[in-house]
C-alpha positions as CSV (number, residue, x, y, z in Angstrom):
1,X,-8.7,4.4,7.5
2,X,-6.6,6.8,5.9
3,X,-7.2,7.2,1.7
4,X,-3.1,6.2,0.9
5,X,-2.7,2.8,1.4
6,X,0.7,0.7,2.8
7,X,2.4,-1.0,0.5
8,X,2.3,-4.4,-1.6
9,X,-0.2,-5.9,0.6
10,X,-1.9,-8.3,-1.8
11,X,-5.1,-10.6,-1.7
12,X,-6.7,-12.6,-4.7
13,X,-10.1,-12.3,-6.4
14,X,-8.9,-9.2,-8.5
15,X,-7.9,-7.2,-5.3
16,X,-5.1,-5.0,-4.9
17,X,-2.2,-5.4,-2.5
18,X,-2.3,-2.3,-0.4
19,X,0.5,0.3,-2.0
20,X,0.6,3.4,-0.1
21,X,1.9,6.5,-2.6
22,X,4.0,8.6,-0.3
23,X,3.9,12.1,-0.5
24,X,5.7,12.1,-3.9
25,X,3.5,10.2,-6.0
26,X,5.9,8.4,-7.8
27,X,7.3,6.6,-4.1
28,X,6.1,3.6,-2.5
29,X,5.8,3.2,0.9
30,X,7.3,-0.6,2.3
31,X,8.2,0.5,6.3
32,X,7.9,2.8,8.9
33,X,10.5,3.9,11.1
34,X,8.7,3.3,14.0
35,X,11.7,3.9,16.7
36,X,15.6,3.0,17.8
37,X,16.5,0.2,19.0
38,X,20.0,0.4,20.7
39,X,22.4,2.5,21.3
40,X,24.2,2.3,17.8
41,X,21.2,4.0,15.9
42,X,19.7,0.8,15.3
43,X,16.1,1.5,13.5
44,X,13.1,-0.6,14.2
45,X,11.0,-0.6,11.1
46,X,7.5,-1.6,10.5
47,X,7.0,-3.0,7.4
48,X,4.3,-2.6,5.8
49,X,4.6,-5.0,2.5
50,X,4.0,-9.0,2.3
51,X,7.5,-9.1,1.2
52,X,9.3,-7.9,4.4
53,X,12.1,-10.0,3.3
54,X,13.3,-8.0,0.6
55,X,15.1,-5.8,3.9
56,X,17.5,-8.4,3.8
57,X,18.3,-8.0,1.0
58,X,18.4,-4.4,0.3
59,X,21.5,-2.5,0.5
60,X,20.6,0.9,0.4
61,X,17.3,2.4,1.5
62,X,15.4,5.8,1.2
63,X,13.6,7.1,3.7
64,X,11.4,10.6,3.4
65,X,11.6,12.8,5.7
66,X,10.2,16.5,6.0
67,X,9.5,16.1,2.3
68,X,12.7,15.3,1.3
69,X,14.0,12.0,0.2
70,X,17.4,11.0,2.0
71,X,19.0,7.8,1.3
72,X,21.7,5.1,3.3
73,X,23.6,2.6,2.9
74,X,22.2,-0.7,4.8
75,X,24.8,-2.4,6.9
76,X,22.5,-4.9,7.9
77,X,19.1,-5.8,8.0
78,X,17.4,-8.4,10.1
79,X,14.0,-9.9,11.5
80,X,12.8,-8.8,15.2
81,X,9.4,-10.0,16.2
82,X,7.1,-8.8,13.7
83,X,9.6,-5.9,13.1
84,X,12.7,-5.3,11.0
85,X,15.9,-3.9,12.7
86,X,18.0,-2.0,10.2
87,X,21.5,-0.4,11.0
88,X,22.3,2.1,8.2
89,X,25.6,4.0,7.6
90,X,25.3,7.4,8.7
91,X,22.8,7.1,11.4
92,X,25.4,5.8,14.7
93,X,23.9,7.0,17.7
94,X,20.0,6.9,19.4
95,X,19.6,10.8,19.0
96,X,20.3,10.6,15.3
97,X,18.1,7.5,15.0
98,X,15.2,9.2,17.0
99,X,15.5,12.1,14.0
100,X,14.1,9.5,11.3
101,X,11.4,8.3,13.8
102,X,7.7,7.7,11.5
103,X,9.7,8.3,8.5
104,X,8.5,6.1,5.7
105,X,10.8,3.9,3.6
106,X,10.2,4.0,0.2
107,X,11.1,2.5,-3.1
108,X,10.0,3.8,-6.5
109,X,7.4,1.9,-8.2
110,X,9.5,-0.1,-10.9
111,X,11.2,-1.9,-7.7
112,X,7.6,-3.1,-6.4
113,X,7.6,-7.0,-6.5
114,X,5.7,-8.5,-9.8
115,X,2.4,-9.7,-9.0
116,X,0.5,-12.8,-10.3
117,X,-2.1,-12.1,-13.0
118,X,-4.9,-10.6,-11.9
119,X,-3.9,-9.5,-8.8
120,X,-3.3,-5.3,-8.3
121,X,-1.9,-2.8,-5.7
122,X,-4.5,-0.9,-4.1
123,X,-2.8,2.4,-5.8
124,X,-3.6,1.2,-9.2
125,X,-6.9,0.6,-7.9
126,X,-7.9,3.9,-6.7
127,X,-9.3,6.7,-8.8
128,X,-10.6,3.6,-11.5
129,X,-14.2,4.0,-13.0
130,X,-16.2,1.5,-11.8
131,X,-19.3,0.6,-13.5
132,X,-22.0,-1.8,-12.6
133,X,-23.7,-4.0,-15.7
134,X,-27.3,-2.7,-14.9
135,X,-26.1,0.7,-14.0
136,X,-23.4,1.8,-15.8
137,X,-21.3,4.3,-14.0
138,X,-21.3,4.0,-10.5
139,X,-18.7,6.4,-9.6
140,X,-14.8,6.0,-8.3
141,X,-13.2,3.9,-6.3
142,X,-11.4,6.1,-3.6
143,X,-10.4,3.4,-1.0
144,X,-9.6,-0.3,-0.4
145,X,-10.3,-1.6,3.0
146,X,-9.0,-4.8,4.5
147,X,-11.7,-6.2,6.6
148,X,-9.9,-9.7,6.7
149,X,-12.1,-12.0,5.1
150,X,-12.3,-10.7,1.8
151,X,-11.7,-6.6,0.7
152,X,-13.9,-3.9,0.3
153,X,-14.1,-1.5,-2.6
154,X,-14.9,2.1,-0.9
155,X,-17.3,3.8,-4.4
156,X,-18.0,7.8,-4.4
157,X,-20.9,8.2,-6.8
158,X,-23.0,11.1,-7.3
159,X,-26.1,8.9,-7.8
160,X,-25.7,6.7,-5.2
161,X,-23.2,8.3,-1.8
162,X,-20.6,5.9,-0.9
163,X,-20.9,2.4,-1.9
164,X,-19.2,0.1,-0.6
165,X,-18.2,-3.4,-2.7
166,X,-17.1,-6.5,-1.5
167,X,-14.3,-7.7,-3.6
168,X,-15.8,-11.4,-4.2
169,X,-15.5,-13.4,-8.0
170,X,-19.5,-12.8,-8.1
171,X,-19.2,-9.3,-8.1
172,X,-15.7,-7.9,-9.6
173,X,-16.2,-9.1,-13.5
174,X,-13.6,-7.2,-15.0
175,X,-10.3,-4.6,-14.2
176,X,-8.8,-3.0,-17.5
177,X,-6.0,-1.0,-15.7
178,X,-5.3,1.0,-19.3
179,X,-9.0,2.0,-19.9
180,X,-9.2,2.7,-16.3
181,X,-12.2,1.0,-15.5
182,X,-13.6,-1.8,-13.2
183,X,-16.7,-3.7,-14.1
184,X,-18.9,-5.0,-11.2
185,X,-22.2,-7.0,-10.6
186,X,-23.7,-5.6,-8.0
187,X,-25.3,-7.9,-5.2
188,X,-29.2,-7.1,-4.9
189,X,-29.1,-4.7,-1.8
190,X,-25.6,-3.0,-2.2
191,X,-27.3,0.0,-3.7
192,X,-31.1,1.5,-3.3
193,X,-32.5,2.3,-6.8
């Protein structure tokens, strides 16, 4: 699974909702421009939030391409199968759609949706200090996988290799974004002492 994460995918239990930081760090990822669909330059986008609504309501996008950050006017937006078609000004024809093909769309991160208490985007997440009760400092969390049933916290330590956390009430205890820190309660088995 790669380290940067899609966006505003969120779960409960002090998880975070996947957020993947686009080549400039201060850009979200929400979609993918994953191909054309007609004639008219017509993008089919994958989105990659819980909130694939919000296309509708956009009316201008930005999309990165080549490390650049270009942005269109929508002219309209609407639901396809588990896709988003999105005609924007500028791009009329297949060959100019087929130029933005695997570009991300991206929003800065003061337009992410709010999010309950206690609930995070996996980017907020990554690079915290996570330290165990018994332990103290495990190491960092790098990654946050989504195995369905519940998360898993991805742990470099020095002590210990990669550890890997489920993200369950019994063992998350405490995220203080500002200190930078995440307190567990490791399960008996998760690490050898």
């Amino acid at each position: 699974m790669n380290k940067k994460k899609d966006d505003e995918k969120v779960n409960k239990n002090n998880t975070g909702k996947a957020a993947q930081l686009s080549g400039n760090d201060d850009l979200i990822s929400i979609g993918r421009i994953v191909g054309t669909f007609s004639f008219d330059g017509t993008l089919k986008v994958y989105p990659l939030t819980d909130f694939p609504e919000r296309f509708k309501k956009m009316k201008k996008i930005r999309v990165e391409r080549g490390g650049k950050v270009e942005e269109f006017a929508v002219e309209e937006a609407r639901p396809h199968k588990e896709l988003y078609l999105l005609k924007l000004k500028g791009v009329d024809s297949m060959e100019k759609a087929a130029e933005y093909k695997h570009a991300p769309i991206v929003i800065g991160q003061d337009e992410l949706m709010p999010l309950p208490e206690g609930e995070y985007y996996h980017f907020q997440l990554e690079g915290l200090q996570v330290i165990d009760e018994e332990r103290g400092v495990l190491g960092v969390l790098t990654e946050v996988l989504a195995t369905g049933a519940n998360d898993v916290y991805v742990v470099q330590s020095s002590r210990y290799g990669e550890v890997l956390i489920p993200v369950i009430k019994d063992v998350i205890s405490g995220i203080d974004l500002e200190a930078g820190e995440m307190k567990v309660r490791l399960l008996p088995g998760l690490v050898e002492d």
